[in-house]
C-alpha positions as CSV (number, residue, x, y, z in Angstrom):
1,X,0.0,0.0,0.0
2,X,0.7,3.3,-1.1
3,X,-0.2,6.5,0.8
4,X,0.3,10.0,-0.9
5,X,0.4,13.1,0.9
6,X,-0.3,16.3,-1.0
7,X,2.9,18.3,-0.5
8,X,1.6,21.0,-2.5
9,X,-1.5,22.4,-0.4
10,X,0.3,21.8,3.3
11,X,0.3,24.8,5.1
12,X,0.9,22.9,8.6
13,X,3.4,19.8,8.1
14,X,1.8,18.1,11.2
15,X,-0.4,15.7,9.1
16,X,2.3,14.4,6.8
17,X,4.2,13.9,10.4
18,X,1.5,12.3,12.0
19,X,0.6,9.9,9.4
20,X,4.5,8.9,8.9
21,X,4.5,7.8,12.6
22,X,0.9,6.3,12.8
23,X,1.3,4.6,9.7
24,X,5.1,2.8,10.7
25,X,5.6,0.3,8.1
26,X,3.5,1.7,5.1
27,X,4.9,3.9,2.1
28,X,3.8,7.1,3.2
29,X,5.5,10.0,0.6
30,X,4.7,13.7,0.0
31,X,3.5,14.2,-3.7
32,X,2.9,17.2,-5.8
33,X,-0.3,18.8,-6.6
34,X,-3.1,16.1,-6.2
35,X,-5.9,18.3,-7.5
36,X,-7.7,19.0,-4.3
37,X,-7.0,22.7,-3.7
38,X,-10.7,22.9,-2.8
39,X,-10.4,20.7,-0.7
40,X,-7.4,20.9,1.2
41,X,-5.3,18.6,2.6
42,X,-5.8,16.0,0.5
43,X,-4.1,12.0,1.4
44,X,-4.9,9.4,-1.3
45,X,-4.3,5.6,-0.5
46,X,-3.7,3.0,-3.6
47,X,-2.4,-0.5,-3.7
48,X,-2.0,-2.6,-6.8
49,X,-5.1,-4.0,-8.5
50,X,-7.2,-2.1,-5.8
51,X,-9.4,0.6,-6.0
52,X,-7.5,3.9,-4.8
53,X,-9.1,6.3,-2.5
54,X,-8.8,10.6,-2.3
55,X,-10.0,12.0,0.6
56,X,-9.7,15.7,1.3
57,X,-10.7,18.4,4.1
58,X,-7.9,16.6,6.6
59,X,-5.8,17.1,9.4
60,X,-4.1,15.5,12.1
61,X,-7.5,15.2,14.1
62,X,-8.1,12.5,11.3
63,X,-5.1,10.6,11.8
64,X,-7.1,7.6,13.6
65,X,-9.4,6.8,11.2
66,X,-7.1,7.4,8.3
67,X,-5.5,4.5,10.1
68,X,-8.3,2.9,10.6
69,X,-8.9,2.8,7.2
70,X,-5.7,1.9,6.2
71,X,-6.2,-1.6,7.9
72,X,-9.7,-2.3,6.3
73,X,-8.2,-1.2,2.8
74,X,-5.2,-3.4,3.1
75,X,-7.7,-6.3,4.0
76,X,-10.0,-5.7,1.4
77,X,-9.2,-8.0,-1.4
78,X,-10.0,-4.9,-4.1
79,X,-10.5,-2.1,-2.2
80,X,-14.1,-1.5,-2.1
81,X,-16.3,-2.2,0.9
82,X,-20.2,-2.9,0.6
83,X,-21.0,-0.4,3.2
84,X,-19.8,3.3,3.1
85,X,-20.5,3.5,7.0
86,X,-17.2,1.5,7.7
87,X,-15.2,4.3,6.9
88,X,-16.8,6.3,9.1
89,X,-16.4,10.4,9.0
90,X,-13.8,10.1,6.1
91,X,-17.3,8.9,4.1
92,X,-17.9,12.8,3.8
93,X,-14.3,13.6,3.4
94,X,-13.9,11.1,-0.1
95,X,-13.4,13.2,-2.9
96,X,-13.0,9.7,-5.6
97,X,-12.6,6.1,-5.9
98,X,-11.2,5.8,-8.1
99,X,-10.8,2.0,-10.3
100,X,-7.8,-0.2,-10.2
């Protein structure tokens, strides 16, 4: 698994930081523009032959369920869960699946 870190719209580096340390173990790297000015800061999670996963409006108060979420994604066989509720507030913070 794959998590990128919008390096572009960061105007407090805690979140990258945060997630580095929470998520010990996984590829965490900071990326150029992801497209989610609007939306700011913006962390996407991919994996190969999964569905990837953009979610925006973040910061370190998310950390937990961004871990969270990083444990049901690497279990998921393709990424994609039947029930949107299992990702809990990040559900309104997805900005696109998008298809492996």
């Amino acid at each position: 698994m794959k998590v990128s870190v919008c390096g572009t719209c960061i105007t407090d580096t805690s979140l990258d930081t945060a997630l580095r340390e929470a998520l010990a173990g996984i590829d965490v790297e900071t990326v150029e523009c992801m497209s989610g000015c609007t939306r700011p800061q913006t962390v996407a999670f991919r994996e190969e032959g999964k569905v990837a996963y953009l979610f925006g409006d973040l910061s370190d108060a998310d950390v937990p369920e961004l871990c969270q979420f990083a444990d049901l994604y690497a279990a998921s066989s393709d990424g994609t869960f039947a029930d949107a509720r299992v990702l809990g507030t990040l559900r309104t913070k997805a900005i696109a699946r998008i298809p492996g």
